[in-house]
N, CA, C and O of each residue as an XYZ file, in Angstrom:
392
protein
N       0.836     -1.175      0.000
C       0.000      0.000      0.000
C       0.883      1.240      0.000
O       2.008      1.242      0.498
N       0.258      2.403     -0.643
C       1.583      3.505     -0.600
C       0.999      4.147      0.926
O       0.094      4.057      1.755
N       2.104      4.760      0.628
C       2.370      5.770      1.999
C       1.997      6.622      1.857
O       2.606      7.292      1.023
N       0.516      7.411      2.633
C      -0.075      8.243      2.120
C       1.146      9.540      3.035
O       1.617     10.270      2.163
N       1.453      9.758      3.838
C       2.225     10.389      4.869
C       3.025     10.976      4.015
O       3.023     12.203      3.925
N       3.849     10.187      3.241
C       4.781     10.255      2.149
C       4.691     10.744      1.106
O       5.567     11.535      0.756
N       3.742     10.482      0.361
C       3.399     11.119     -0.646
C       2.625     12.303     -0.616
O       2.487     12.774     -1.745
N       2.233     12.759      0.021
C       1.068     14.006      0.819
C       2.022     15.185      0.311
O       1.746     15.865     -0.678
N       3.572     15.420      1.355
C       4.118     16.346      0.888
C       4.847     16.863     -0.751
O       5.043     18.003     -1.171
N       5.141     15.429     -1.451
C       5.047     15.525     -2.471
C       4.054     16.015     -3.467
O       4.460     16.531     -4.508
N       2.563     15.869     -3.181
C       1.651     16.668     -4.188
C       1.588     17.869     -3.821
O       1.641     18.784     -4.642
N       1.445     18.098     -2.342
C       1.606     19.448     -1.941
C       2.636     20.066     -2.916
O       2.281     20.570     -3.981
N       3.838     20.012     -2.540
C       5.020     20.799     -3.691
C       4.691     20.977     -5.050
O       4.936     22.008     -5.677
N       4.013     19.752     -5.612
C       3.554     20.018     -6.929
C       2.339     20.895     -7.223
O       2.199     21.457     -8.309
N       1.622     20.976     -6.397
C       0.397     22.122     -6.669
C       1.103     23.446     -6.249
O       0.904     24.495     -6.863
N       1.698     23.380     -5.483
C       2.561     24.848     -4.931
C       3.312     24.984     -6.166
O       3.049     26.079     -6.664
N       4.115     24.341     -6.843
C       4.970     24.357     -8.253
C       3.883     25.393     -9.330
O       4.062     26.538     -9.744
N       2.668     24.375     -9.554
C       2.431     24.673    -10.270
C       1.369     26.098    -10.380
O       1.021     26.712    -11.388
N       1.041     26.325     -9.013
C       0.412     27.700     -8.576
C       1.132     28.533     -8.667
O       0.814     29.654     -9.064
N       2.451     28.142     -8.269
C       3.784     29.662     -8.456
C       3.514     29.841    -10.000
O       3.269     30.993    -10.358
N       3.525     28.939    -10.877
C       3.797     28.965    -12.223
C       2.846     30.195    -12.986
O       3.128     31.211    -13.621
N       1.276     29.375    -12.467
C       0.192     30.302    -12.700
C       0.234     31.350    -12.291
O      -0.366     32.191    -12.960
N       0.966     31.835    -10.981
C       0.603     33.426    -10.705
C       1.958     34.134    -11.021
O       2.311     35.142    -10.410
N       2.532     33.683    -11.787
C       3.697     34.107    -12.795
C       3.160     34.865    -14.081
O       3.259     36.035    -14.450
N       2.697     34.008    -14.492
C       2.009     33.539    -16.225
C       0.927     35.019    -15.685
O       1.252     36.172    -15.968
N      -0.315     34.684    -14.910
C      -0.840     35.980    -14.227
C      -0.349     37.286    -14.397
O      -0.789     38.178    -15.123
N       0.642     37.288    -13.619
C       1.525     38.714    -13.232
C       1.823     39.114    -14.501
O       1.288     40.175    -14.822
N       2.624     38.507    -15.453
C       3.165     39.146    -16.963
C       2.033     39.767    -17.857
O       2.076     40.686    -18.675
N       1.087     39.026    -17.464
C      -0.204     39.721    -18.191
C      -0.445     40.840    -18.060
O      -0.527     41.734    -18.903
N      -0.642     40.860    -16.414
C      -1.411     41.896    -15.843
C      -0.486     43.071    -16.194
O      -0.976     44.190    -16.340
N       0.973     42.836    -16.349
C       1.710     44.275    -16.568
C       1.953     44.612    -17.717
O       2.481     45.700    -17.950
N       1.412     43.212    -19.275
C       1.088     44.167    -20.431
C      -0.170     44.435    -20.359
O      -0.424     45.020    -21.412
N      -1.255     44.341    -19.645
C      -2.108     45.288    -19.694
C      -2.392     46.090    -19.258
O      -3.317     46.785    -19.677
N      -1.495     46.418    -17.891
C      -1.099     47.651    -17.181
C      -0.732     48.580    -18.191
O      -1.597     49.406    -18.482
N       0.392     48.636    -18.812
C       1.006     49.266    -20.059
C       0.249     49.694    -20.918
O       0.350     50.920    -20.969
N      -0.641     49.205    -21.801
C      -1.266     49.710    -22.409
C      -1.957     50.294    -22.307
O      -2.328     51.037    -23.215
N      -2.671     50.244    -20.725
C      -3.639     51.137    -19.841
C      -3.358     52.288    -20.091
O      -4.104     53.211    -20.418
N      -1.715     52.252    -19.869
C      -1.537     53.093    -19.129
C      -0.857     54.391    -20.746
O      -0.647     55.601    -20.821
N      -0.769     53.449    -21.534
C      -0.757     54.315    -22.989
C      -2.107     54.994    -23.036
O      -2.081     56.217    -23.176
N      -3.049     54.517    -22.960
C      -4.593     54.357    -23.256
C      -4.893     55.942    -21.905
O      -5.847     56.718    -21.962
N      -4.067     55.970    -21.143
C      -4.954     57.057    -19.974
C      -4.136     58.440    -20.653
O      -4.711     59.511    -20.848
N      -2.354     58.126    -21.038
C      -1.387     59.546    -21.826
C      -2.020     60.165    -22.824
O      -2.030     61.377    -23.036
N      -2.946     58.690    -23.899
C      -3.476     59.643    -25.011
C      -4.396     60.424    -24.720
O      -4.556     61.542    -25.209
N      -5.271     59.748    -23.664
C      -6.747     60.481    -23.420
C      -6.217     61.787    -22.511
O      -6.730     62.886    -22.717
N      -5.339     61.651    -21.662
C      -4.974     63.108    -21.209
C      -4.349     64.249    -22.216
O      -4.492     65.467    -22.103
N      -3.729     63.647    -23.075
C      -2.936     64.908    -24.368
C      -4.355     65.675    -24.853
O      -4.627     66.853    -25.085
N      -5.087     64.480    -24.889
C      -6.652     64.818    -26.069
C      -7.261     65.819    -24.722
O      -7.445     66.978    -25.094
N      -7.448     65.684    -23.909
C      -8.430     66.233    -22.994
C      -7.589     67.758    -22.309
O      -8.128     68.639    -21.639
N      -6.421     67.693    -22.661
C      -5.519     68.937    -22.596
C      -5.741     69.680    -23.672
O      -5.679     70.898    -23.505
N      -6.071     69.128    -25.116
C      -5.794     70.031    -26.144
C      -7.309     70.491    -26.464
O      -7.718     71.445    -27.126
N      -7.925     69.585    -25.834
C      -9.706     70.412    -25.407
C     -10.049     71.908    -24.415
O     -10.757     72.890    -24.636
N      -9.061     71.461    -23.112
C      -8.962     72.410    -22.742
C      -8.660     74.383    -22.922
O      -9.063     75.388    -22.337
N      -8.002     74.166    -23.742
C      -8.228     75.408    -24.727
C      -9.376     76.010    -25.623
O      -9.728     77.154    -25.914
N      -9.760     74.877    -25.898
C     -10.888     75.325    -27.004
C     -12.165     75.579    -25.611
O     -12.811     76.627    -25.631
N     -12.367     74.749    -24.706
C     -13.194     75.075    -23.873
C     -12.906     76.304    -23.078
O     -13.909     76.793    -22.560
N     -11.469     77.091    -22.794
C     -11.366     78.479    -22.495
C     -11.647     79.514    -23.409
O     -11.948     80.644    -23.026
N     -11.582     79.251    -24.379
C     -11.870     80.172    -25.809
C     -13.227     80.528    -25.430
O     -13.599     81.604    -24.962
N     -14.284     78.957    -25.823
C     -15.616     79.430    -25.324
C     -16.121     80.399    -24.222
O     -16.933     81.318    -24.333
N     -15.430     79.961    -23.116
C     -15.724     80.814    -21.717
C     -15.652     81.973    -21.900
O     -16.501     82.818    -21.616
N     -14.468     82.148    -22.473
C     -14.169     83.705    -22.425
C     -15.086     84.470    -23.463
O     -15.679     85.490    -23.114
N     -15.200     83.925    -24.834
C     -16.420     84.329    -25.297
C     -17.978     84.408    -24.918
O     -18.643     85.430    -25.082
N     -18.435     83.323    -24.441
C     -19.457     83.206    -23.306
C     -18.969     84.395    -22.287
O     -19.912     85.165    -22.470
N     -18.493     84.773    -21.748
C     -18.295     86.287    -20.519
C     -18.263     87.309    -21.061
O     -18.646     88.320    -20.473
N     -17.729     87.357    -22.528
C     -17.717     88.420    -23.424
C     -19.201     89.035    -23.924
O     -19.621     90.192    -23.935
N     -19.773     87.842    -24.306
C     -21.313     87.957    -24.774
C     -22.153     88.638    -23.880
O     -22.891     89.569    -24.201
N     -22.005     88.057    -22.505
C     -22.694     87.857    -21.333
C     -22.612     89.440    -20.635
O     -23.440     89.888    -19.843
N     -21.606     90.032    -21.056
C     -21.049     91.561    -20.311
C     -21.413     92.439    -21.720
O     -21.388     93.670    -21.725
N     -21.679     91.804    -22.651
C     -22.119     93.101    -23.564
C     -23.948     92.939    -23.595
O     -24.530     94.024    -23.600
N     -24.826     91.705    -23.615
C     -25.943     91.750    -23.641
C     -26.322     92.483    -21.943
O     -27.371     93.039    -21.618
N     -25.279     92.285    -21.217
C     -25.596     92.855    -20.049
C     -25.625     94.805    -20.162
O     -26.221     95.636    -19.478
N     -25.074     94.890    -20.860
C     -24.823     96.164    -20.838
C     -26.187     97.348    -22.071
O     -26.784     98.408    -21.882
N     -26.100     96.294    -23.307
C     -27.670     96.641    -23.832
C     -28.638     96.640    -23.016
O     -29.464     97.552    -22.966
N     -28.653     95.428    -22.143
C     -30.356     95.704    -21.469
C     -30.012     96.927    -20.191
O     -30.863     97.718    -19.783
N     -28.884     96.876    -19.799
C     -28.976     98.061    -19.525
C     -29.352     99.526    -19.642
O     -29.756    100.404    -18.880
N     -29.030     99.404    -20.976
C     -28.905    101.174    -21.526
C     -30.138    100.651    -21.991
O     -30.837    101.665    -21.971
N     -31.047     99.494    -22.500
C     -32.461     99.877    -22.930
C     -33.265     99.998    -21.769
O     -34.370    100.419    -22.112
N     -33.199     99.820    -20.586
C     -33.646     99.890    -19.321
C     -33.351    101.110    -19.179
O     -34.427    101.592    -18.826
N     -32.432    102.140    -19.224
C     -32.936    103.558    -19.066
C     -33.310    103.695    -20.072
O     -34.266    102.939    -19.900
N     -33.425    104.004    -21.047
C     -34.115    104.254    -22.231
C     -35.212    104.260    -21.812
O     -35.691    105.381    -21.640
N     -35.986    103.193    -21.505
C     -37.254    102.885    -21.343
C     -37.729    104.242    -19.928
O     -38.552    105.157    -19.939
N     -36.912    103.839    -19.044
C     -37.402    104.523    -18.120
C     -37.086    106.132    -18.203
O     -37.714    106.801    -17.383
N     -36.073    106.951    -19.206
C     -36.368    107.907    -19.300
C     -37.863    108.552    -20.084
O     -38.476    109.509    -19.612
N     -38.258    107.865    -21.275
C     -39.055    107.832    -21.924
C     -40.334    107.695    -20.873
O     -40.736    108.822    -20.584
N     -40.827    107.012    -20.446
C     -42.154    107.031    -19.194
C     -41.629    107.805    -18.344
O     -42.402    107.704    -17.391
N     -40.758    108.573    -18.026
C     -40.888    109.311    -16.587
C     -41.007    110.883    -17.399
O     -41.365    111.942    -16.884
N     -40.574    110.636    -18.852
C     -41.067    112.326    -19.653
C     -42.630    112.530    -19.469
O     -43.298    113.562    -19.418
N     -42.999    111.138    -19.384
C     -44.806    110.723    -20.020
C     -44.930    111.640    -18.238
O     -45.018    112.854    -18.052
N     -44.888    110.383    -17.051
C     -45.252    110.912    -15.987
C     -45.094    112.418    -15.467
O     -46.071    113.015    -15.016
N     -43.620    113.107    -15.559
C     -43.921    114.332    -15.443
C     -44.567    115.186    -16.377
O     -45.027    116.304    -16.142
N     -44.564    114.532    -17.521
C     -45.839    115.977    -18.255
C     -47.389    115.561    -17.739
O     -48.279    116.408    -17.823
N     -47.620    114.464    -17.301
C     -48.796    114.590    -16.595
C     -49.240    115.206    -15.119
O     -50.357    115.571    -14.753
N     -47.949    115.197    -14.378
C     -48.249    115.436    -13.511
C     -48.022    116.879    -13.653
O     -48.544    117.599    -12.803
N     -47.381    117.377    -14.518
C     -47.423    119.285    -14.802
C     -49.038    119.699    -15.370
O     -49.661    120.718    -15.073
N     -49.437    118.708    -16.164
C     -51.102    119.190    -16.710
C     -52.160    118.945    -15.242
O     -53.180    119.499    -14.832
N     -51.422    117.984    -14.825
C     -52.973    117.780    -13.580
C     -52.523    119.550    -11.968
O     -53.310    120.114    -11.209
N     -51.028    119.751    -12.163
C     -50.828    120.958    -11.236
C     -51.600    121.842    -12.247
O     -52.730    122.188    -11.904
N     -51.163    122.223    -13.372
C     -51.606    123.405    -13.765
C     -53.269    123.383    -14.325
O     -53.798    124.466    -14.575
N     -53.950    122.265    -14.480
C     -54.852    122.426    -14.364
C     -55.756    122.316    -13.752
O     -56.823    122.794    -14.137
């Protein structure tokens, strides 16, 4: 009959052999696909840098827009209100003097 005692540590070593092997084989993978990740994150940052400009361009045009329509409704806002307050004081000069 074999010796189970005996042979026990022997398969042990061989599954340990062959688990080192696998998380070898594992590891090499994982660091060419680390790598390419990690190509894959440089391009998307160059691209998302060279966006960044074009999205300050906008802004600043957007603040540009934003400070001149601000400034029309301004001046048509007195406009308006010089125009009705000519109306109100000539009425209120016809209702004194008459």
């Amino acid at each position: 009959m074999i010796d189970v005692v005996g042979s026990l540590p022997i398969i042990i070593n061989l599954l340990g052999i062959i688990l080192l092997i696998v998380l070898i084989v594992l590891g090499i993978k994982v660091i060419k696909i680390m790598n390419s990740v990690e190509e894959i994150i440089k391009d998307v940052d160059y691209k998302v840098k060279s966006l960044n400009n074009i999205f300050d361009i906008i802004d600043k045009v957007t603040d540009g827009l934003s400070v001149l329509t601000d400034k029309m409704i301004e001046n048509l806002n007195k406009f308006i209100l010089k125009v009705f307050k000519k109306k109100y004081n000539k009425k209120k000069e016809e209702e004194n003097n008459g």
